[in-house]
N, C-alpha and C positions, 0 to 999 in steps of 0.2 A: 736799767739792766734788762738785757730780752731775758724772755723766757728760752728755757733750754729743754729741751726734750730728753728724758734720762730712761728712756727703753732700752732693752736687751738688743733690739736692733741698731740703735742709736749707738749704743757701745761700739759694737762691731763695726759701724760705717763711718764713725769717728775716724778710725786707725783708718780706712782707705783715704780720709782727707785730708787729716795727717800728714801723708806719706805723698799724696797727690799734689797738696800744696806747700809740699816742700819743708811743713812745718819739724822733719824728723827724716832719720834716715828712712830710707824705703822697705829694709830689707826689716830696720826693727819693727814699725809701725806692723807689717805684713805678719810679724812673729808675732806679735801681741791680738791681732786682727785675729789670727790662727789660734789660739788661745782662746781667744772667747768664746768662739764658734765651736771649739772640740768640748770644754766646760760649760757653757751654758746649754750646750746640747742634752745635757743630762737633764734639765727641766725640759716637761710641759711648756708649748709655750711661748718659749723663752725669749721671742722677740716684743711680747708686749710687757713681759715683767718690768716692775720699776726699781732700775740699779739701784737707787738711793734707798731703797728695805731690802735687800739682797742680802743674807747670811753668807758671806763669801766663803766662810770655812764648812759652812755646810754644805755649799753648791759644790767647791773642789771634794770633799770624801763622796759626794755622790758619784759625781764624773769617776775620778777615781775608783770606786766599787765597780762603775757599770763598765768601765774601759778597761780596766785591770789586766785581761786578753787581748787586748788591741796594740798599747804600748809597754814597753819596759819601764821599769821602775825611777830610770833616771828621765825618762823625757815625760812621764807623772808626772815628777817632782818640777820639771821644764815649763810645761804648761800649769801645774800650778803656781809657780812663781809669776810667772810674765799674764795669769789672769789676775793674781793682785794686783802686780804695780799699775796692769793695764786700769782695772776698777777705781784704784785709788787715785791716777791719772786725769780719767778721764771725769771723774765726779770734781775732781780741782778745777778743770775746764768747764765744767757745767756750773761753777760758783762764780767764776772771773776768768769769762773766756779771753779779755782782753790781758787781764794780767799771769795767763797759762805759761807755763814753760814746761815742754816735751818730755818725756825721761829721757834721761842719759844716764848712761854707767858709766862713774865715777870710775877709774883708772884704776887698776891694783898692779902697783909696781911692786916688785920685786928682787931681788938682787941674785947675780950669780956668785960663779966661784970668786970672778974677780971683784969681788963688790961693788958693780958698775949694777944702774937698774936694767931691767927686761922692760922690755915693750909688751903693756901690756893687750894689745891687738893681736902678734905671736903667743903670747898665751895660752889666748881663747881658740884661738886657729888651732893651736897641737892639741886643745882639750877637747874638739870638735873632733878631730881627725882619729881620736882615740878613743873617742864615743862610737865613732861607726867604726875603730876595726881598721881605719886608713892610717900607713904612714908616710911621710916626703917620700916621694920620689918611688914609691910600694906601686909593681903596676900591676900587680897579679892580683884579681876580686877577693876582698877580704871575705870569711866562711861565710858570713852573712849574705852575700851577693852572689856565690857559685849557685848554679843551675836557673837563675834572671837572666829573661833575655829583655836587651833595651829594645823598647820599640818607641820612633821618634813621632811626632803625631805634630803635624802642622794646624796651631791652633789655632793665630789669624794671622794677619800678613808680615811679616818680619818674626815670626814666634814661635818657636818646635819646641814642643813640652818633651818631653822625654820620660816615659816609664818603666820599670824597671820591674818586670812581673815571672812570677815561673812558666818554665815549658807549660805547666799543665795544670795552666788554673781553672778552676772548679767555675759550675754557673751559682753556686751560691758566693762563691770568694766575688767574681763578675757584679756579685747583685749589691753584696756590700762595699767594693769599691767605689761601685756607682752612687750610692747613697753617699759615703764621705766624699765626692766628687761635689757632689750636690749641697752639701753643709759649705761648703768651701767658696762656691757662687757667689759674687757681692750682690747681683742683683737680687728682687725677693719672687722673680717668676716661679709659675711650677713648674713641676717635669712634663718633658710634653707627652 
């Protein structure tokens, strides 16, 4: 059995190879990857900590106290879910990388009126769409989005990031977008 490196960094760069080598969807790994970066940002640190003595419920009430202002109550409770599964994840891959299997959510079917099941991929789409305030076919900016202008930002060649920011944002909002710009980084360079 190799050895396996279970740092804070390790965590997070898992999810990119995950996701790189196809091991998992791209868009989960990326959500998970996202997670651990916004929670384990609440340590000191946090890239040479070792996940396997990690108090995971004490690291998410931290994150949670220090972010509290940052996000709403249900994308908390979002990023603290998907840092468990991510932890518990990726410590299972650090036991038996060869015998690892990715997470996946198990299917929550449901039935309508006609007692036929739901798909549950539609679902999650309507519970996604009604987290931010969007619905089918709605093409007027839900309240949350009135007075954001998108500005598209060419980030390398085939790839326009798109932000979504106010007329009149502050040089401190400017300073702290930048810092979670930078938390988000897969590489570990610094700012220049």
């Amino acid at each position: 059995m190799r050895y396996m490196n279970t740092t804070g960094k390790q965590l997070v760069e898992h999810w990119g190879w995950a996701a790189e080598k196809r091991q998992m969807n791209r868009n989960t790994a990326g959500a998970l990857r996202t997670a651990c970066v916004h929670v384990l940002g609440a340590l000191d640190n946090w890239e040479q900590i070792d996940v396997t003595s990690l108090d995971v419920d004490d690291v998410i009430r931290r994150f949670q106290n220090l972010r509290a202002r940052d996000f709403n109550p249900t994308s908390l409770n979002a990023y603290a879910r998907r840092f468990r599964n991510a932890v518990a994840s990726f410590l299972e891959h650090a036991k038996d990388p060869a015998g690892w299997k990715p997470i996946s959510r198990a299917p929550k079917v449901g039935t309508n009126a006609n007692r036929r099941a739901t798909a549950p991929r539609a679902k999650r789409a309507t519970e996604d769409r009604a987290e931010s305030g969007q619905t089918r076919g709605d093409t007027t900016p839900a309240p949350a989005l009135r007075g954001l202008i998108e500005y598209p930002f060419p980030l390398r060649d085939n790839l326009v990031a798109r932000l979504m920011l106010p007329r009149d944002i502050s040089a401190a909002e400017a300073k702290r977008l930048y810092g979670f710009m930078m938390a988000l980084a897969v590489d570990s360079t610094s700012a220049p």
